[in-house]
TIDO-882752 format. One record per residue (C-alpha): residue in three letters; x, y, z. Coordinates in steps of 0.02 Angstrom, whole numbers, padded with zeros to 5 digits, always signed. Layout:
// residues N
ALAXYZ/...
// end
This chain:
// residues 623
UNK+00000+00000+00000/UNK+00147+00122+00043/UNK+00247+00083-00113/UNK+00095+00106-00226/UNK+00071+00276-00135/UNK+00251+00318-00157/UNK+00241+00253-00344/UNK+00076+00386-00374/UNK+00176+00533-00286/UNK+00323+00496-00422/UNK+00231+00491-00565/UNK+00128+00643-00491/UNK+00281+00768-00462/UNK+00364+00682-00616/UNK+00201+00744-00728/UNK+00224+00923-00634/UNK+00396+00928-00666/UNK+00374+00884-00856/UNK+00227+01020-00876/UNK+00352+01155-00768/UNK+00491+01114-00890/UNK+00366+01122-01039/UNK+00271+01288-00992/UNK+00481+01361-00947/UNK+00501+01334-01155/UNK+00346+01439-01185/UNK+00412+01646-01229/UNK+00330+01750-01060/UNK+00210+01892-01137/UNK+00127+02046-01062/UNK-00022+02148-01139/UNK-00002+02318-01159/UNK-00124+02464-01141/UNK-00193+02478-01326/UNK-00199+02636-01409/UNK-00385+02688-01446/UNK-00463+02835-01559/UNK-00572+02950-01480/UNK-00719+02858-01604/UNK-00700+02684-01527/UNK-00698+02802-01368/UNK-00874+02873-01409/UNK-00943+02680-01412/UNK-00884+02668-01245/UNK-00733+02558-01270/UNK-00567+02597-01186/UNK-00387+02528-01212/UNK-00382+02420-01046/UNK-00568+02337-01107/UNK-00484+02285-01273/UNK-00317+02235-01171/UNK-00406+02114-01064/UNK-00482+02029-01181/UNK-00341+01995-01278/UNK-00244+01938-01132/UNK-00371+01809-01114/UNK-00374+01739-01310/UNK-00164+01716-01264/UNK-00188+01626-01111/UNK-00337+01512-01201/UNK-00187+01495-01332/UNK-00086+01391-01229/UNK+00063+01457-01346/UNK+00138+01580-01225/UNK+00165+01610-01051/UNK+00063+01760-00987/UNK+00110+01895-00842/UNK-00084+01927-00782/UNK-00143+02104-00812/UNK-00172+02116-00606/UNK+00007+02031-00595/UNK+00066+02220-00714/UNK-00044+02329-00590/UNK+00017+02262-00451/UNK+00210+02282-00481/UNK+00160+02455-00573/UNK+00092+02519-00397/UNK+00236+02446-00299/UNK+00339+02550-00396/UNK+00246+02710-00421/UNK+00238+02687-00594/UNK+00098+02751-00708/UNK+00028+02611-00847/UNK-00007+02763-00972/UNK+00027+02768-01155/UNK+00206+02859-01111/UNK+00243+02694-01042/UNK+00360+02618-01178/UNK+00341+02417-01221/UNK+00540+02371-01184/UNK+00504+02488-01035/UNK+00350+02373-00957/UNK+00457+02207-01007/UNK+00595+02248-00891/UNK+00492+02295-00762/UNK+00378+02150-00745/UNK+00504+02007-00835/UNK+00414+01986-00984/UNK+00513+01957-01154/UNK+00387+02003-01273/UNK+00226+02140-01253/UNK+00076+02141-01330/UNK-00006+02313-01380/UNK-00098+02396-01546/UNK-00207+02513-01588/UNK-00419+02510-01628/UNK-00516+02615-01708/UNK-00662+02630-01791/UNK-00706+02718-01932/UNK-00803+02716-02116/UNK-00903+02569-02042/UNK-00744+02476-02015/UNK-00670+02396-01838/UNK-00481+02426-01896/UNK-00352+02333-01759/UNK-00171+02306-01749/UNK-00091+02188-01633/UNK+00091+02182-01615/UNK+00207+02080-01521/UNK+00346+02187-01468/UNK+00526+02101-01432/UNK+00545+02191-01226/UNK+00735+02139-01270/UNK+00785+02267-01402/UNK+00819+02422-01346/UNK+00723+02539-01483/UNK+00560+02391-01453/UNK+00584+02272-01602/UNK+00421+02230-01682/UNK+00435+02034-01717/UNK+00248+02014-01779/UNK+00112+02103-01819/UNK-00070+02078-01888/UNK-00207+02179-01930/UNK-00407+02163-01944/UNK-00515+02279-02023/UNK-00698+02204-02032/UNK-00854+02306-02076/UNK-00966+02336-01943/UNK-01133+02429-01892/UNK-01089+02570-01745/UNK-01211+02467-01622/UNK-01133+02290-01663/UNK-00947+02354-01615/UNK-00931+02300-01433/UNK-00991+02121-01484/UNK-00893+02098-01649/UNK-00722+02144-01542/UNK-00699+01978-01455/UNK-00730+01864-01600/UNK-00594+01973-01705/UNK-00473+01987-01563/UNK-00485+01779-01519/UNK-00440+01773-01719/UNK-00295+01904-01702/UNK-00225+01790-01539/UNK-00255+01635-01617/UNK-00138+01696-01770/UNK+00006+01743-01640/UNK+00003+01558-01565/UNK+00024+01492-01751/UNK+00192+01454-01816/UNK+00265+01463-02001/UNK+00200+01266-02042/UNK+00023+01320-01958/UNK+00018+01461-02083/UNK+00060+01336-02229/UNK-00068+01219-02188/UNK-00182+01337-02153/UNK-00160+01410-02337/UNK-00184+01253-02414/UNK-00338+01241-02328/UNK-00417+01416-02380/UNK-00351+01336-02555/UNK-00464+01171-02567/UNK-00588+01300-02500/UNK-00555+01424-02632/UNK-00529+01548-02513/UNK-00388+01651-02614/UNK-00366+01806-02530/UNK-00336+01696-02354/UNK-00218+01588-02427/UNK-00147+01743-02483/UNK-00118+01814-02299/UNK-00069+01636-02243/UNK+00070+01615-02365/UNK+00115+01768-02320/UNK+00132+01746-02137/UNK+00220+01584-02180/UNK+00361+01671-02293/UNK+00378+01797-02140/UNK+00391+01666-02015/UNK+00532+01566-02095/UNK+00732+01621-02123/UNK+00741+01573-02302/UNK+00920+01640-02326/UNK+00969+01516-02167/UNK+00861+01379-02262/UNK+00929+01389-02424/UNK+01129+01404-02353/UNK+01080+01248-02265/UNK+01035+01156-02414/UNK+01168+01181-02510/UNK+01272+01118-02368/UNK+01191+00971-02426/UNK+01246+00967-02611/UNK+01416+01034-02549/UNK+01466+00881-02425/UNK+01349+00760-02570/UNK+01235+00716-02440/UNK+01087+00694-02569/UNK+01057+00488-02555/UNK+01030+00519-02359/UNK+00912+00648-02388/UNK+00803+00568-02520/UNK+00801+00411-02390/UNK+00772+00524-02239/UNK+00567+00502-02174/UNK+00508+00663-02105/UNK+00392+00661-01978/UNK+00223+00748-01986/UNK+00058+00722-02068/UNK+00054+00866-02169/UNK+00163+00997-02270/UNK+00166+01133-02129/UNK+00210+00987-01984/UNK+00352+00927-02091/UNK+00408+01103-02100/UNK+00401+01140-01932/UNK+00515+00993-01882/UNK+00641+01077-01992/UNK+00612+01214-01910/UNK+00638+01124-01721/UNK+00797+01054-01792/UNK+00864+01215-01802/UNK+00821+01289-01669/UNK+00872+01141-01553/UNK+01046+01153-01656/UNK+01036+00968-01760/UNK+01101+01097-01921/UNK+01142+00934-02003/UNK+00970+00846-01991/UNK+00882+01023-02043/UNK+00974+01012-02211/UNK+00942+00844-02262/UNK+00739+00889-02207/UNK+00727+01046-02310/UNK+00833+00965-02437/UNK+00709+00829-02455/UNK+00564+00966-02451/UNK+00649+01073-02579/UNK+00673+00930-02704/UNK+00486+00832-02679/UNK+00371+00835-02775/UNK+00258+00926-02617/UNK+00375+01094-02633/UNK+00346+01098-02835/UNK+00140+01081-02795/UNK+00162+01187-02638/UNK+00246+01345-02758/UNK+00118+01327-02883/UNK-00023+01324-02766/UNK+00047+01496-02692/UNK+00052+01565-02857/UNK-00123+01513-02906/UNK-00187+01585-02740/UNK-00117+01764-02782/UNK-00188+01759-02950/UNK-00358+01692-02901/UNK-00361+01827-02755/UNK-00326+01944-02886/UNK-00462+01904-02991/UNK-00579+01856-02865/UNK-00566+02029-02786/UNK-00581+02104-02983/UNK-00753+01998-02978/UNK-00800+02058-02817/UNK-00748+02239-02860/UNK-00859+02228-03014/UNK-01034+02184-02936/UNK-01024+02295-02792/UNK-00943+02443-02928/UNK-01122+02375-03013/UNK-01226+02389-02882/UNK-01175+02540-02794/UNK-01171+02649-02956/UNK-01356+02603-02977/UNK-01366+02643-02788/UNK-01317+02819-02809/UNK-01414+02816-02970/UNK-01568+02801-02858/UNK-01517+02920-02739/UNK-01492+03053-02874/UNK-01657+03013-02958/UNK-01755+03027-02771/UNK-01812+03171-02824/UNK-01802+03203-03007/UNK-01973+03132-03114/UNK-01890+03152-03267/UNK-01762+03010-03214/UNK-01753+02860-03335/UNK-01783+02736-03173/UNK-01905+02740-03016/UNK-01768+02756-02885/UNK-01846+02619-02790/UNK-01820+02514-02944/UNK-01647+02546-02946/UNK-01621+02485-02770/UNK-01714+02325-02815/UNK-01602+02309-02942/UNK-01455+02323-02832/UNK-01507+02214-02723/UNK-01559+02049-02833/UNK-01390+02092-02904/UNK-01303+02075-02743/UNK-01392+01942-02670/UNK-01364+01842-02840/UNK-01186+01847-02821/UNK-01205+01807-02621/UNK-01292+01632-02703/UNK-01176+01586-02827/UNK-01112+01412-02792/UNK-00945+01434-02903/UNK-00902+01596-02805/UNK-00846+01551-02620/UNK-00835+01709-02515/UNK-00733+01726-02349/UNK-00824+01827-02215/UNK-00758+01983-02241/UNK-00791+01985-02427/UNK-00982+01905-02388/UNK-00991+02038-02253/UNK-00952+02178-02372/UNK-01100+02116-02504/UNK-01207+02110-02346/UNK-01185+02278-02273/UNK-01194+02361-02443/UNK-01357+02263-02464/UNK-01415+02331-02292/UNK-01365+02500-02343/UNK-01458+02507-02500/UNK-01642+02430-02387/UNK-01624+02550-02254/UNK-01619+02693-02413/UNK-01760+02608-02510/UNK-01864+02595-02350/UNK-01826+02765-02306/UNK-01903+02812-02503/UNK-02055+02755-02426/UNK-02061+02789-02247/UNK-02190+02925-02256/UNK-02141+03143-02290/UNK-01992+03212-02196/UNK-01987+03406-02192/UNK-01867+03509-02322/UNK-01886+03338-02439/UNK-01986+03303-02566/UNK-02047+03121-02578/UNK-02137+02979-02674/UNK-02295+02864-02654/UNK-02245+02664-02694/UNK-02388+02597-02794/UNK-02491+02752-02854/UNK-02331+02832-02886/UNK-02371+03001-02832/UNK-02219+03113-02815/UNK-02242+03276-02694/UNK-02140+03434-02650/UNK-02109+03499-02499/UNK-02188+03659-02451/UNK-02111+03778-02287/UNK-02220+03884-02166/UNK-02252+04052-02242/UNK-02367+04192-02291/UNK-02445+04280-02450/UNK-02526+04436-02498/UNK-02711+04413-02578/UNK-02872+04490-02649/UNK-03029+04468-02650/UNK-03014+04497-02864/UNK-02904+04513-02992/UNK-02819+04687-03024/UNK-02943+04813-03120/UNK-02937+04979-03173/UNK-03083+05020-03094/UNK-03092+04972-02926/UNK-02964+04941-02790/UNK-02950+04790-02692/UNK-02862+04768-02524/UNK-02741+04672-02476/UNK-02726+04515-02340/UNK-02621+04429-02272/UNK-02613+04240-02271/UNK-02513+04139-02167/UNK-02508+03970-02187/UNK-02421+03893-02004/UNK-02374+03709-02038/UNK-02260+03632-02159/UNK-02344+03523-02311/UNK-02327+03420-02455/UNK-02418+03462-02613/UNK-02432+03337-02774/UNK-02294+03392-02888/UNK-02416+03347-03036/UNK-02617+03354-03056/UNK-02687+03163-03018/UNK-02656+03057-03202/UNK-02772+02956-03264/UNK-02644+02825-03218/UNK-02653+02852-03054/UNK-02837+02868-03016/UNK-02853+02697-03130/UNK-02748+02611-03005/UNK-02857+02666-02861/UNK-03015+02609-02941/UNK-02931+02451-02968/UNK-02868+02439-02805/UNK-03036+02439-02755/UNK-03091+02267-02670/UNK-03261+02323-02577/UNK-03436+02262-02601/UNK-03554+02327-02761/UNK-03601+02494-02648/UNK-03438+02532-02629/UNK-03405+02534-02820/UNK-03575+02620-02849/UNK-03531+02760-02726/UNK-03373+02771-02817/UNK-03449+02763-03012/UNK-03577+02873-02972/UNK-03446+03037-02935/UNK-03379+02981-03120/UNK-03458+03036-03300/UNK-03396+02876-03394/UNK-03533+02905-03506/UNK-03452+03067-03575/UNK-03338+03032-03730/UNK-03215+03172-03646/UNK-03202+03045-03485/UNK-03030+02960-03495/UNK-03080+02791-03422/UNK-03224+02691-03495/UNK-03347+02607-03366/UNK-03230+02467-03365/UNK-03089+02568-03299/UNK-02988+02544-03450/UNK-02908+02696-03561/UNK-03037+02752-03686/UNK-02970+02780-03860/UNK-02857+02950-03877/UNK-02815+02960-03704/UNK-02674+02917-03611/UNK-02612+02888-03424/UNK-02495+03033-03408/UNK-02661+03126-03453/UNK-02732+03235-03282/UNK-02881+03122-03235/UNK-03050+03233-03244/UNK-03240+03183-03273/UNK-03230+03174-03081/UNK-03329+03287-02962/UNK-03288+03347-02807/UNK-03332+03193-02712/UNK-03256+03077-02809/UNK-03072+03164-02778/UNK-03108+03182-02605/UNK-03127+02957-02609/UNK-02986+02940-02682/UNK-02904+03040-02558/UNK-02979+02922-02420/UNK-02926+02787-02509/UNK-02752+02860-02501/UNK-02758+02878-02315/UNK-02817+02711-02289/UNK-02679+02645-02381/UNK-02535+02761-02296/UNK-02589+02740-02149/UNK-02605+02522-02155/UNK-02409+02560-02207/UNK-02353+02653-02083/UNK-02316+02813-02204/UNK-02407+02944-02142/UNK-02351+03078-02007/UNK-02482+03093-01859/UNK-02581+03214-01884/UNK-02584+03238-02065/UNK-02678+03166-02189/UNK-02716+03154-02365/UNK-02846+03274-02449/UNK-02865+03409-02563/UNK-02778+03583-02541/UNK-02889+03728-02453/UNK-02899+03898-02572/UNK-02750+03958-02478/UNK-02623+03817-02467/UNK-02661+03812-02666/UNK-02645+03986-02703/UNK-02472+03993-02575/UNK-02389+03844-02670/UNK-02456+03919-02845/UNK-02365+04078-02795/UNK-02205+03986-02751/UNK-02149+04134-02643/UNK-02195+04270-02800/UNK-02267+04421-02748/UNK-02342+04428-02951/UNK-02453+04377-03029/UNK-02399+04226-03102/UNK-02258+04147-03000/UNK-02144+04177-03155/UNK-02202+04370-03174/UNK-02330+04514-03203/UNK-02345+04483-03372/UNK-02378+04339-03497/UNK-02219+04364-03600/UNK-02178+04164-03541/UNK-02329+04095-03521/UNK-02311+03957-03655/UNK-02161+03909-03543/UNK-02259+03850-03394/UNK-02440+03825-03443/UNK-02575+03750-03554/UNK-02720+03855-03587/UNK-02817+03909-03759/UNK-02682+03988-03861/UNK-02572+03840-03860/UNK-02668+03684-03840/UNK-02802+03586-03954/UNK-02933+03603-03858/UNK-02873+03461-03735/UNK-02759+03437-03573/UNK-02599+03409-03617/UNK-02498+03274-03524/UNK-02436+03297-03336/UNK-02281+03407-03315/UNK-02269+03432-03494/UNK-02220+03623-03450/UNK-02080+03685-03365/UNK-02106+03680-03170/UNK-02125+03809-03037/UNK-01987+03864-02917/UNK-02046+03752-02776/UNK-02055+03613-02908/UNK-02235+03592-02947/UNK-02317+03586-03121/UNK-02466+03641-03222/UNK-02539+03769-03059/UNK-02566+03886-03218/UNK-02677+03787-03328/UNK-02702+03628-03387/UNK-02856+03587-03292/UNK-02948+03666-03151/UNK-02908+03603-02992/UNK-03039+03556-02851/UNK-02988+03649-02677/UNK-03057+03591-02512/UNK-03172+03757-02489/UNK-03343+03785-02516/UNK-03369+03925-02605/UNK-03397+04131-02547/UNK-03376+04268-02658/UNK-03250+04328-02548/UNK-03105+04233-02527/UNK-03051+04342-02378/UNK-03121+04489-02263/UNK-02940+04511-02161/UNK-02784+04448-02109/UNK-02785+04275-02072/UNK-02698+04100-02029/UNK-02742+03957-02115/UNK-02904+03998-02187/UNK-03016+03841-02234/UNK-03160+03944-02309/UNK-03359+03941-02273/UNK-03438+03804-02179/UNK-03575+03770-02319/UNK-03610+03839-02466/UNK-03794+03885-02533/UNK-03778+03823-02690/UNK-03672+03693-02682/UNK-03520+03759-02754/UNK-03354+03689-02720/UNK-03186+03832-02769/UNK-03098+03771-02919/UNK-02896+03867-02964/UNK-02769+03877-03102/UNK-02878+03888-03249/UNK-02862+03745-03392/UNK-02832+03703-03573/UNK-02989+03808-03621/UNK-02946+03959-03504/UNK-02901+04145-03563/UNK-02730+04190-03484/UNK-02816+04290-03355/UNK-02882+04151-03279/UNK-02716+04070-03251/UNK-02681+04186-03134/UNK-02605+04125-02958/UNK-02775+04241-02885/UNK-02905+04178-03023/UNK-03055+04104-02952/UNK-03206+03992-03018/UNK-03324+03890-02933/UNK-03429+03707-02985/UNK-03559+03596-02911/UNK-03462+03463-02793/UNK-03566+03327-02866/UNK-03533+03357-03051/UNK-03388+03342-03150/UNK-03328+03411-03319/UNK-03193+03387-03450/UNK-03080+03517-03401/UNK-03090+03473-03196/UNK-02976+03371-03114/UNK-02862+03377-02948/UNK-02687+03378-02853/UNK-02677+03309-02694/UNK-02578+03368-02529/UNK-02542+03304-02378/UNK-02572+03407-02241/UNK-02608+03447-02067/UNK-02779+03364-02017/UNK-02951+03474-02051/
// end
């Protein structure tokens, strides 16, 4: 019982012994105090956070010996010594015993976490770096903190590799077709080796005609970058004769000829990989900023929104291609890009923003923004023989006002959007005059002969704008899109007369007389007796078309014959009106110039409709 006792205790203390004497091989490290930018700062992470964790990754290594960060502090404070930046590496390693230090820096910046890591020979007097590696991985601002630790346990786990670790490793990302990793492994694996020592090694080998013993030599190891690394012990345990016969055997096999190759093929697939890469995301981000440009711009070739859909089946084509294998950084960059390019197109359609002028998905209606404001206005046009004072009009609250009169187009899509029960499409038909041979849309809702959907949609009374309006709401709202508080409806007589004016003080927005009329409006000098097709003139300043002519446009108001009696805010005209008469602005196709004017006035029935009648809708604060 004693001497099996004894027996354990030996073989106990023997084990200890052989792990002391093992962990004594291993080089003793200390972490440093990274360097941080005042941006990875901001995202509250400091040099001693990223410090600690990468003293950690070392220690899960197993590949060095670590002095603990409380070991540093401690020894710091016994010897009043401050663990700030002015605190040089080959400083620290004398102090606490350590031969090598690891520091860096981390930033982060342009969406990218950029670190270095550097191991830092304590022994050399100006701080030797022996290696260094680098990271720089795209990243969202609110995913920093947790992308840090998987990119730092990658950055550690490089440092604990040696030069045959790197080799294998290539081959690896080169079954995987992985090129631009190979790349950086071969790399690491040239740095990592002495080739001048290697190659006056080998020759020692032809020079003493050793070259039968080498080709019969058997190296150890299972794979390319474990045969190299037993070279590699050889040398470093002094057995210079062994090393050459190992790496003349490597030079001259078969496995060095395949192993050159390979190392070409991975620089010149990397380079053409990345050429690849470069060319869809050059693709899709020029159609990207296409759609940006085009936000706001009708006359664009391309719906911005179609653009970014573009982008995006592009992208996520090339993220699905099994011939193209992507590391993570380079499916990462596809990825954010195609992230970018959602949180834009979403934002096309996330409902008005002030100062910006935006579009409807769907219906396709495009509208400008209109600022807070006031006007001066009569009761009547100018005359000769009477006077007319002036008001002021202020108009509190900022809008958004249809850049174009509502296109046949447009209304067709509502009235096939419609789903309710036979009332519902009665109510509806019954505000239309399909009958009329002047009505764009036939009682089927289809074009009638002559007319097209770029046409202004009229035939429609009063009523039947205001439905389509509800409809709009119903549908912005269900979507999220539309600002509380505001809503969807025609414009009252003042916030159409204040975005006809366009901040003029005339009496067109483009002057007092009609010298450029043609410019900027259809009326009965220039047209054949018909509307012309929306925004087929030149636009206002506040980018809005056809206020002058075209078609009369249906305001909220019921009609007075005074528009206004004194100053006033955001006038919304009578409560009723007698005789039923709804305002109507702008003039139309069969208008004199006079009644193009930005003050011209006319009034209809709300629950007829005519040829030369249509609409332009605004959203607005609520009524």
């Amino acid at each position: 019982m004693v001497w099996r006792f004894v027996s354990v205790l030996f073989l106990s203390m023997l084990i200890l012994h052989s792990a002391f004497a093992e962990n004594k091989d291993k080089e003793l490290v200390a972490v440093h105090d990274f360097n941080v930018t005042p941006s990875m700062e901001k995202l509250k992470i400091n040099g001693w956070w990223i410090s600690e964790r990468m003293e950690n990754e070392l220690v899960q290594s197993g590949k060095y010996r670590v002095v603990t960060r409380a070991r540093i502090a401690k020894v710091l404070k016994e010897q009043n010594i401050s663990a700030g930046p002015s605190l040089q590496p080959q400083e620290l390693g004398k102090i606490v015993g350590a031969q090598y230090i690891v520091t860096g820096q981390a930033d982060y910046s342009d969406g990218k976490i950029n670190i270095v890591v550097n191991l830092i020979d304590a022994s050399k007097k100006a701080g030797e770096i022996k290696r260094s590696f680098d990271a720089s991985v795209p990243s969202a601002e609110g995913e920093v903190a947790s992308r840090l630790p998987e990119i730092l346990q990658n950055l550690a786990g490089k440092f604990s590799m040696g030069p045959g670790d790197f080799l294998d490793y290539g081959l690896e990302m080169m079954r995987n077709g992985d090129y631009e990793a190979a790349v950086q492994a071969f790399m690491e694996f040239e740095r990592g080796i002495d080739i001048k020592k290697i190659d006056a090694l080998i020759k020692t080998v032809t020079d003493k005609h050793l070259e039968k013993s080498a080709e019969s030599l058997n190296i150890p190891g299972n794979t390319p970058g474990q045969m190299l690394d037993y070279g590699l012990e050889l040398i470093n345990k002094g057995d210079l004769k062994q090393a050459a016969l190992v790496f003349y055997k490597l030079q001259n096999s078969k496995l060095a000829s395949r192993i050159n190759s390979l190392m070409q093929l991975a620089k010149s697939g990397a380079q053409k990989k990345n050429e690849v890469i470069g060319t869809i995301l050059a693709s899709a981000r020029q159609k990207f900023e296409n759609a940006i440009i085009s936000r706001d711009k009708k006359e664009q070739q391309k719906d911005p929104a179609v653009l970014c859909d573009e982008a995006i089946t592009e992208l996520q084509a090339f993220l699905g291609n099994p011939k193209m294998t992507l590391s993570p950084d380079e499916r990462r960059k596809v990825e954010n890009l195609i992230a970018e390019i959602e949180i834009f197109r979403k934002k096309l359609f996330a409902g008005p923003s002030l100062g910006r002028g935006w579009s409807i998905p769907g219906v396709k209606m495009d509208f400008a923004p209109v600022n807070p404001g006031s006007f001066s206005a009569r009761n009547a046009l100018p005359s000769e023989d009477r006077e007319e004072h002036e008001y002021t009009v202020k108009i509190l609250k900022p809008f958004w006002i249809g850049k174009y009169e509502v296109s046949t187009g447009q209304f067709q899509y509502f009235l096939k959007a419609q789903n309710g029960s036979r009332k519902d499409r009665f109510e509806i038909d019954r505000e239309m005059n399909f009958e009329s041979p002047s009505c764009p849309l036939t009682n089927n809702y289809q074009l009638r002969k002559g007319y097209k959907a770029e046409y202004p949609m009229t035939c429609v009374s009063w009523r039947g704008a205001k439905k389509f309006c509800e409809w709009l709401n119903t549908v912005e709202k269900a979507a999220g899109r539309l600002p509380a508080g505001y809503e969807y409806r025609l414009p009252t007589e003042a916030e159409w007369e204040y975005s006809c004016r366009a901040g003029a003080k005339t009496v067109f927005h483009f002057g007092d007389n009609t010298a450029d009329i043609d410019k900027y409006a259809c009326y009965r000098s220039n047209t054949a007796g018909q509307a012309e097709a929306c925004g087929s003139k030149q636009p206002s300043p506040w980018g809005t078309y056809d206020m002058h002519g075209n078609v009369w446009e249906w305001c909220n108001d019921w009609y007075s014959d005074k528009f206004l009696v004194a100053d006033v805010e955001n006038p919304r005209g009578p409560d009723a009106s007698t005789e039923n008469l709804k305002v109507l602005r702008g003039g139309s196709f069969s208008s004199d110039a006079a009644d193009l004017q930005c003050g011209a006035r006319y009034s209809y029935d709300f629950k007829l409709s005519k040829k030369n009648i249509g609409f332009r809708v605004i959203c607005a604060p609520e009524l």
